[in-house]
C-alpha positions as a Markdown table, in Angstrom:
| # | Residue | x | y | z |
|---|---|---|---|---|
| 1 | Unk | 106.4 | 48.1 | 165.3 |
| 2 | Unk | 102.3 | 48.7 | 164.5 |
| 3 | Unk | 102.2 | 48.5 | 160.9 |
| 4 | Unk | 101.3 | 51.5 | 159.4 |
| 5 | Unk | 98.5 | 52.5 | 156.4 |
| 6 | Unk | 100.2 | 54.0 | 153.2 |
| 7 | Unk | 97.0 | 53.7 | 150.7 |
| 8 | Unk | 94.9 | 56.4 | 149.8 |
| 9 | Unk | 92.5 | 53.7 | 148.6 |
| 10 | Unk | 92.7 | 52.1 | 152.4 |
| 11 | Unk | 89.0 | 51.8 | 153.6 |
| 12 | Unk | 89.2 | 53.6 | 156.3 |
| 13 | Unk | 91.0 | 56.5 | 154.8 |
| 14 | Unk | 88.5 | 57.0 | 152.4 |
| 15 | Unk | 85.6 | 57.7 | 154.6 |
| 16 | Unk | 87.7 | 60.1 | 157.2 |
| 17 | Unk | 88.2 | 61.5 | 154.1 |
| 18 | Unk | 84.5 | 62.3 | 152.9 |
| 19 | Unk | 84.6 | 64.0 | 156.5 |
| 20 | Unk | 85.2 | 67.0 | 155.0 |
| 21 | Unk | 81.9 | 67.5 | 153.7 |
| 22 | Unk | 79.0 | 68.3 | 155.8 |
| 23 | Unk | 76.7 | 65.9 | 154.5 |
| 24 | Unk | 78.9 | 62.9 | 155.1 |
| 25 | Unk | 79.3 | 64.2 | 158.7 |
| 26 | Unk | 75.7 | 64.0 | 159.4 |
| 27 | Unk | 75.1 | 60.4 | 157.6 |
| 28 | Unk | 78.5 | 59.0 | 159.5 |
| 29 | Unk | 77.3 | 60.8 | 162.7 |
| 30 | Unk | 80.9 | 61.9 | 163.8 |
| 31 | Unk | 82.8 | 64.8 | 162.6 |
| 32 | Unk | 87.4 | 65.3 | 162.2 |
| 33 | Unk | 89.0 | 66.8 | 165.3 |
| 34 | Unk | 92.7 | 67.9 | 164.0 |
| 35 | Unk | 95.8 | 68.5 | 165.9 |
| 36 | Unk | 97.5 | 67.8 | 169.6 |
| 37 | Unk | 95.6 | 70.5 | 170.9 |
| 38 | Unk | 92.0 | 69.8 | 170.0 |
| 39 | Unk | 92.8 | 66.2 | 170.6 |
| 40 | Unk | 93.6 | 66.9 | 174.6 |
| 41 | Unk | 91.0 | 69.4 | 174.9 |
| 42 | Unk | 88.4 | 67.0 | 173.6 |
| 43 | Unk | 89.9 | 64.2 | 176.2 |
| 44 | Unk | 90.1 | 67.1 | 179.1 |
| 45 | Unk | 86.3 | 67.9 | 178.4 |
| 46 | Unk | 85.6 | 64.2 | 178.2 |
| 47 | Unk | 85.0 | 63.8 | 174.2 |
| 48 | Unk | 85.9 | 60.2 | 173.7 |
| 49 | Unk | 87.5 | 59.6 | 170.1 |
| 50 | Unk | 86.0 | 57.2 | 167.5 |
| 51 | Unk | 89.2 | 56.6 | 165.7 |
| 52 | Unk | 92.4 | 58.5 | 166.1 |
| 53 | Unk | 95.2 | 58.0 | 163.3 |
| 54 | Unk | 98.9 | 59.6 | 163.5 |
| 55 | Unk | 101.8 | 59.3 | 161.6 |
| 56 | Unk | 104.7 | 57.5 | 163.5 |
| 57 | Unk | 106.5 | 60.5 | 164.3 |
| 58 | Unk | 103.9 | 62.2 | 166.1 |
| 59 | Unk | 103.4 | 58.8 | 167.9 |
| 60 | Unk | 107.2 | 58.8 | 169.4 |
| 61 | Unk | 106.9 | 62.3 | 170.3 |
| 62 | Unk | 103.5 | 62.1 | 172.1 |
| 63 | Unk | 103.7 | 58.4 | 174.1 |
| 64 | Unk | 101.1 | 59.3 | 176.6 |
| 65 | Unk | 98.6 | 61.1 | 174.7 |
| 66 | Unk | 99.2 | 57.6 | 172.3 |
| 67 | Unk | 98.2 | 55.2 | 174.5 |
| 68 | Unk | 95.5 | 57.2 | 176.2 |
| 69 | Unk | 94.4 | 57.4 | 172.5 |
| 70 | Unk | 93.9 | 53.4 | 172.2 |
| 71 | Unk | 92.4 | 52.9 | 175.5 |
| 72 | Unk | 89.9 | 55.5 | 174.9 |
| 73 | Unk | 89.2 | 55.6 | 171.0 |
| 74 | Unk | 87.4 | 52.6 | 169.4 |
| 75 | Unk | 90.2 | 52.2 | 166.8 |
| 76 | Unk | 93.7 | 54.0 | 166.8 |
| 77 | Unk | 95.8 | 53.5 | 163.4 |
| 78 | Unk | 99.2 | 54.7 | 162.2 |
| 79 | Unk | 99.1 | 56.3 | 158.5 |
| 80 | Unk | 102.2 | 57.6 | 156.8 |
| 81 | Unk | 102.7 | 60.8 | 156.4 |
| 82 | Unk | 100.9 | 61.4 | 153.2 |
| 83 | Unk | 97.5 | 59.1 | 154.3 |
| 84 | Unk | 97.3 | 62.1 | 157.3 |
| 85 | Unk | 97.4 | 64.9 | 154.7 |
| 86 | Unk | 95.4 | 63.6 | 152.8 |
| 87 | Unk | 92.6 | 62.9 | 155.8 |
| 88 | Unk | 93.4 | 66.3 | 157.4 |
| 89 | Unk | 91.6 | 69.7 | 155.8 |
| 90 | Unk | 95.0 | 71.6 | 157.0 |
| 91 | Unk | 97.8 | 72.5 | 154.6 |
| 92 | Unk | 100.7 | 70.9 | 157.8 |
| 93 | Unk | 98.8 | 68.7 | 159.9 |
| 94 | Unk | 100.7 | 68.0 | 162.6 |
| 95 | Unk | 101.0 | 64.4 | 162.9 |
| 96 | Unk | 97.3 | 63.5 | 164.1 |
| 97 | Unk | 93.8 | 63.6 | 162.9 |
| 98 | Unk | 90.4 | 62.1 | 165.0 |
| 99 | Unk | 86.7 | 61.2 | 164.6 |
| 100 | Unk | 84.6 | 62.1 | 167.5 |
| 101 | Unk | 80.4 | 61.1 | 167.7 |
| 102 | Unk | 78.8 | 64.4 | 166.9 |
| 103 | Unk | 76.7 | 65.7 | 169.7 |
| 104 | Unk | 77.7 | 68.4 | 172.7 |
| 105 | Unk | 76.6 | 69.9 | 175.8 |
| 106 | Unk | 73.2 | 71.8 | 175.4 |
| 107 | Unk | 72.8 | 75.2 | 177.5 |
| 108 | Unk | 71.1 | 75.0 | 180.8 |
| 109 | Unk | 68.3 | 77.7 | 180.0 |
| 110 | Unk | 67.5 | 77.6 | 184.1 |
| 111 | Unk | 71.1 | 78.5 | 185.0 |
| 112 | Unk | 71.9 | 81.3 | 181.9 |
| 113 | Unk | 73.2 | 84.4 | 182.9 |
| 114 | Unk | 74.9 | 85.2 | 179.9 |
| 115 | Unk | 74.7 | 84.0 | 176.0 |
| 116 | Unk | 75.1 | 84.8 | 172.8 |
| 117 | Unk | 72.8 | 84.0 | 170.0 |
| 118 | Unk | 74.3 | 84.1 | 165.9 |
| 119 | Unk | 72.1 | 84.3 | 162.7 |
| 120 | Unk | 73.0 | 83.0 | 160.0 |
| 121 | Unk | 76.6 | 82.9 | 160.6 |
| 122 | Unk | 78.6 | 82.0 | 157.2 |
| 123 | Unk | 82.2 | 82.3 | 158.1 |
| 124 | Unk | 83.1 | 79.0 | 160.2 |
| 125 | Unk | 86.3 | 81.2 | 161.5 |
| 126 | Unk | 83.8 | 83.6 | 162.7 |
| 127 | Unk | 81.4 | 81.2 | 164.5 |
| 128 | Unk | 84.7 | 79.6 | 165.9 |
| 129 | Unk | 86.3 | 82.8 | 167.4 |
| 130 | Unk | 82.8 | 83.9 | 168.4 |
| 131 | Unk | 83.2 | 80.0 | 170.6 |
| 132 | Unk | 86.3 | 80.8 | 172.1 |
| 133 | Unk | 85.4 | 84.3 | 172.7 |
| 134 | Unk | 82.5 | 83.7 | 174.6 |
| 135 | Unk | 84.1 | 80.7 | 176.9 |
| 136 | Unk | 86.9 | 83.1 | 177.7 |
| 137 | Unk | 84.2 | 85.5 | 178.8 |
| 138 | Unk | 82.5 | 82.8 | 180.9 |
| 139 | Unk | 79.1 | 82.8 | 178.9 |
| 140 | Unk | 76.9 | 80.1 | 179.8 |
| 141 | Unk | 76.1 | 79.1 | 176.3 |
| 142 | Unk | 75.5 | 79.5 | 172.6 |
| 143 | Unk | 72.0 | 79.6 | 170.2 |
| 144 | Unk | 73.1 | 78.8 | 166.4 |
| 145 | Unk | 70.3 | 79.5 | 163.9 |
| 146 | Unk | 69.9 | 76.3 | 161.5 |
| 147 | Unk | 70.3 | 78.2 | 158.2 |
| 148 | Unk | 74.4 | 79.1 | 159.3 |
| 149 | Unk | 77.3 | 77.1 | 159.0 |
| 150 | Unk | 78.0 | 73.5 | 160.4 |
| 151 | Unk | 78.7 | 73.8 | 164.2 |
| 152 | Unk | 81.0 | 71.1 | 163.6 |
| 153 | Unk | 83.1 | 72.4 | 160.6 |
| 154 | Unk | 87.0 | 71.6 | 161.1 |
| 155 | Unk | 87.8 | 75.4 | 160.8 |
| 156 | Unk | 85.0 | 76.1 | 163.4 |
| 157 | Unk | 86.6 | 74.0 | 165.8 |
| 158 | Unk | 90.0 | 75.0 | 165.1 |
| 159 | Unk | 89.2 | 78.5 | 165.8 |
| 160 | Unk | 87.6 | 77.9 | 168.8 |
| 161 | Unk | 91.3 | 76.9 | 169.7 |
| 162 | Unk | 89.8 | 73.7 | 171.7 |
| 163 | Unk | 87.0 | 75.7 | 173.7 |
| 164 | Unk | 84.0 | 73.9 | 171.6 |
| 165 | Unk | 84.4 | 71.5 | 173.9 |
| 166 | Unk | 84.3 | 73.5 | 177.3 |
| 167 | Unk | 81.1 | 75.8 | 176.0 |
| 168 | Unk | 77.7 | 74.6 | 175.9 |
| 169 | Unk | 75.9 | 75.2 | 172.3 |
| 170 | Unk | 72.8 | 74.0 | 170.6 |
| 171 | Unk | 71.7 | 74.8 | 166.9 |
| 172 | Unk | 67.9 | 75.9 | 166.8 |
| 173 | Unk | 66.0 | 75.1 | 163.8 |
| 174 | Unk | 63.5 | 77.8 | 165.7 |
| 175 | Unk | 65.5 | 80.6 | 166.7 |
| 176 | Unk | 63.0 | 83.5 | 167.4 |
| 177 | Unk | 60.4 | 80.7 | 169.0 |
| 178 | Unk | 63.6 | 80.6 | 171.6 |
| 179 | Unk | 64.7 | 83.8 | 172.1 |
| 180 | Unk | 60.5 | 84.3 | 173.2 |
| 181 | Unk | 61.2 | 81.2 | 175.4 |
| 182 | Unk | 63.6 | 82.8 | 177.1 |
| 183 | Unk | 62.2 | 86.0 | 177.7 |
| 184 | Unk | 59.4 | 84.1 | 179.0 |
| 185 | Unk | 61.9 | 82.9 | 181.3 |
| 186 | Unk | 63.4 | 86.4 | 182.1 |
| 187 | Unk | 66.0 | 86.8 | 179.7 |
| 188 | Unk | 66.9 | 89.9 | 178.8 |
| 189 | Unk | 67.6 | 89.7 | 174.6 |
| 190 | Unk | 69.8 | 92.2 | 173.3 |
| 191 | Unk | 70.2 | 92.7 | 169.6 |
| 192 | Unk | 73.1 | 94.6 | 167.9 |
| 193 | Unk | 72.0 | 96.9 | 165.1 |
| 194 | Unk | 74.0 | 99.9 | 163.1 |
| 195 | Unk | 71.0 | 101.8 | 163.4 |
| 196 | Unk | 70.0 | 101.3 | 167.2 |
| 197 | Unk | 69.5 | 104.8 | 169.1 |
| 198 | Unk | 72.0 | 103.9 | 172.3 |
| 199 | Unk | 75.4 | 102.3 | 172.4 |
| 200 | Unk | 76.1 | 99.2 | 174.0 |
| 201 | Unk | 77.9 | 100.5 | 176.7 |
| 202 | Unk | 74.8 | 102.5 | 177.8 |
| 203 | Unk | 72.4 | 99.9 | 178.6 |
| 204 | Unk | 72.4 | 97.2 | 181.7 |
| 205 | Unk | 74.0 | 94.2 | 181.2 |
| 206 | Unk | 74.1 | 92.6 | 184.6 |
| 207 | Unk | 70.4 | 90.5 | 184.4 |
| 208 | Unk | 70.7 | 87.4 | 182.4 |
| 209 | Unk | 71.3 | 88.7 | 178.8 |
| 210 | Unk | 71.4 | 87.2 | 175.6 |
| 211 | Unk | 73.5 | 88.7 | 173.2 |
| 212 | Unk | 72.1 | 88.3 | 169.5 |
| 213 | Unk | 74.6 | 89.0 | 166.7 |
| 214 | Unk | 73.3 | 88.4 | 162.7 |
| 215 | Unk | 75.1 | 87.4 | 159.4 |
| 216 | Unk | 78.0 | 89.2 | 158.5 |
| 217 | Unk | 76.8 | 91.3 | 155.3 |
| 218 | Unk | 73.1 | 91.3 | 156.0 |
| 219 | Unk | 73.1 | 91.5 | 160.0 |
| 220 | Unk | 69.7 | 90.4 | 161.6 |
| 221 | Unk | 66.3 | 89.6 | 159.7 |
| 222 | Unk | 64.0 | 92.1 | 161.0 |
| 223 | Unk | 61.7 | 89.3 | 162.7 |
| 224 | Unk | 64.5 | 88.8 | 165.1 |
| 225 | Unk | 65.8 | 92.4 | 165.8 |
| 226 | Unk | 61.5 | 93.0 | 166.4 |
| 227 | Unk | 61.8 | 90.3 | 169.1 |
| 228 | Unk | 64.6 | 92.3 | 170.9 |
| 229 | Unk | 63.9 | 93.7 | 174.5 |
| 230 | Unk | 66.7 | 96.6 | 173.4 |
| 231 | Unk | 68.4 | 97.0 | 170.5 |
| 232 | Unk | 72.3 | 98.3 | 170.7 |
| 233 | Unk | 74.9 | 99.7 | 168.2 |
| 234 | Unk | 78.6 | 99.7 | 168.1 |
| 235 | Unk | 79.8 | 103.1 | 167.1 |
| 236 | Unk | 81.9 | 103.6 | 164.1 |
| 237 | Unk | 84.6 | 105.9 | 162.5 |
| 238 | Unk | 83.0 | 107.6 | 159.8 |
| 239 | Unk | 83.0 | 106.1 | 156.5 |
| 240 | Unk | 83.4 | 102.6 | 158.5 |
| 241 | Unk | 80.5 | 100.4 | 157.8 |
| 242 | Unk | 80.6 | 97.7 | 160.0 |
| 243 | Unk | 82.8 | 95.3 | 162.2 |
| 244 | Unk | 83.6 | 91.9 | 162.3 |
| 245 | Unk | 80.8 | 89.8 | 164.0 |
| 246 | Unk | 83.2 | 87.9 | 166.3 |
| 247 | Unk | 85.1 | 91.4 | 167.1 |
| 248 | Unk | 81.2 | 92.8 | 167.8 |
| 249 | Unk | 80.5 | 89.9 | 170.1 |
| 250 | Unk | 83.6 | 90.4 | 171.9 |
| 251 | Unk | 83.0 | 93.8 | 172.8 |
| 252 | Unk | 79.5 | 93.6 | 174.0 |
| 253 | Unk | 80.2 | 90.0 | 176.0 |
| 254 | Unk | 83.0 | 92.2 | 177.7 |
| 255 | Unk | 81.3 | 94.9 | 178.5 |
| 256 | Unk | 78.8 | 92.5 | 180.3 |
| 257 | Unk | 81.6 | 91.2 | 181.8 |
| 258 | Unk | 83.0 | 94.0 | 183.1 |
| 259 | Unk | 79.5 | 95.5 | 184.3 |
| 260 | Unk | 79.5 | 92.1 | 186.4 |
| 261 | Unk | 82.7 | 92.4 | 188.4 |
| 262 | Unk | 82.2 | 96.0 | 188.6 |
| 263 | Unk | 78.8 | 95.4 | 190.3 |
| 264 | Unk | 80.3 | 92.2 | 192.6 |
| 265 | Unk | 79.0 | 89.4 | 189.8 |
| 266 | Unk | 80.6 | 86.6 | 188.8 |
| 267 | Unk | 84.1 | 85.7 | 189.6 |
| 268 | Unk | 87.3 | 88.2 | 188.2 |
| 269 | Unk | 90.0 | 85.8 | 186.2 |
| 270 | Unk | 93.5 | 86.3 | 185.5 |
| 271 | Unk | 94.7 | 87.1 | 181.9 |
| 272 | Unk | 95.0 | 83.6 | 179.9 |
């Protein structure tokens, strides 16, 4: 039997611990992956682990994703079950908590068709859904502005229920100097606004399009909405004020979506 780590003080427990803090993920250089299903998404997308520690229970009842674990991870450790809750940011961990090296797949500007753009973006459940909403859709990648909330947050990835890893995303320090970069490169940039003239149903979505969304009580700065080739609003029940930024960018990434297959674009999928 591997002996296992009970300490809280333990060395190594200690600094997967400061992991829940944004600034120790950027001066350790890796960020926590939590739970079975990040942990095979991450080794399906070909994320290699720094460390991987379990409990001894989830290492019984997951033998093969074990030893893939320590061939693949630098170091693989059993902790009891207290060690993992205090390591993990969930309430009921499930038996296994990971570092991975920070860094992801960057869009391919020369082969976008369809993105989404997000501004200030506070809510890491948000920017997470807004992930997993736009893989499911097929986008070809994600613009974060610098000033929103770490692409890396555990709660951003667990919303993204794995598909951070499948969806190419880069965080600009320069936002509107790229949305200009692509329109240089034939981009059509669409930004949603409660006080746009058309809905987004009305306009073309079939040319490459980026979709630009802002932060979720201010919307967009001005200087970004300006830079818009149209600008689109969702209507709304009156006396509602606004929706949910990752419900917004669901319905306009569909509606592109569904302009595509209707037109004989891009490939029709099942329901997942």
């Amino acid at each position: 039997m591997e002996p296992t780590i009970t300490s809280l003080q333990n060395p190594l427990v200690k600094q997967m611990r400061k992991l829940h803090q944004a600034k120790e993920r950027r001066s350790q250089d890796v960020f926590l992956l939590e739970g079975t299903h990040l942990l095979e998404e991450a080794y399906a997308n070909g994320y290699a682990p720094v460390t991987v520690c379990c409990t001894p229970t989830w290492q019984e009842s997951h033998p093969d994703l074990w030893q893939q674990s320590t061939a693949r991870s630098q170091r693989s450790e059993l902790v009891s079950a207290e060690v993992l809750k205090s390591i993990a940011t969930t309430v009921n961990p499930d038996g296994v908590v990971a570092t991975v090296q920070r860094g992801r797949k960057s869009p391919d500007l020369g082969q976008m068709q369809l993105g989404v753009a997000l501004e200030t973006i506070q809510d890491p459940g948000n920017l997470g859904t807004v992930i997993r909403t736009a893989a499911a859709v097929g986008a070809d990648g994600l613009w974060l502005s610098a000033n929103s909330v770490d692409l890396d947050h555990p709660k951003v990835l667990r919303a993204s229920a794995g598909q951070w890893f499948r969806l190419p995303m880069t965080v600009s320090s320069d936002l509107g100097a790229e949305l200009q970069g692509m329109q240089q490169q034939g981009v059509q940039i669409v930004a949603t606004l409660p006080n746009a003239a058309v809905t987004f149903w009305e306009i073309d979505l079939t040319p490459p399009t980026l979709i630009l969304l802002g932060n979720e009580g201010a919307g967009l700065t001005s200087e970004l909405a300006e830079i818009a080739d149209v600008q689109v609003k969702i209507p709304l029940a009156s006396g509602v004020e606004s929706l949910n930024v990752a419900v917004a960018a669901a319905l306009i990434l569909y509606e592109a979506r569904r302009q595509r297959d209707g037109k004989g674009r891009g490939d029709s999928q099942g329901e997942g």
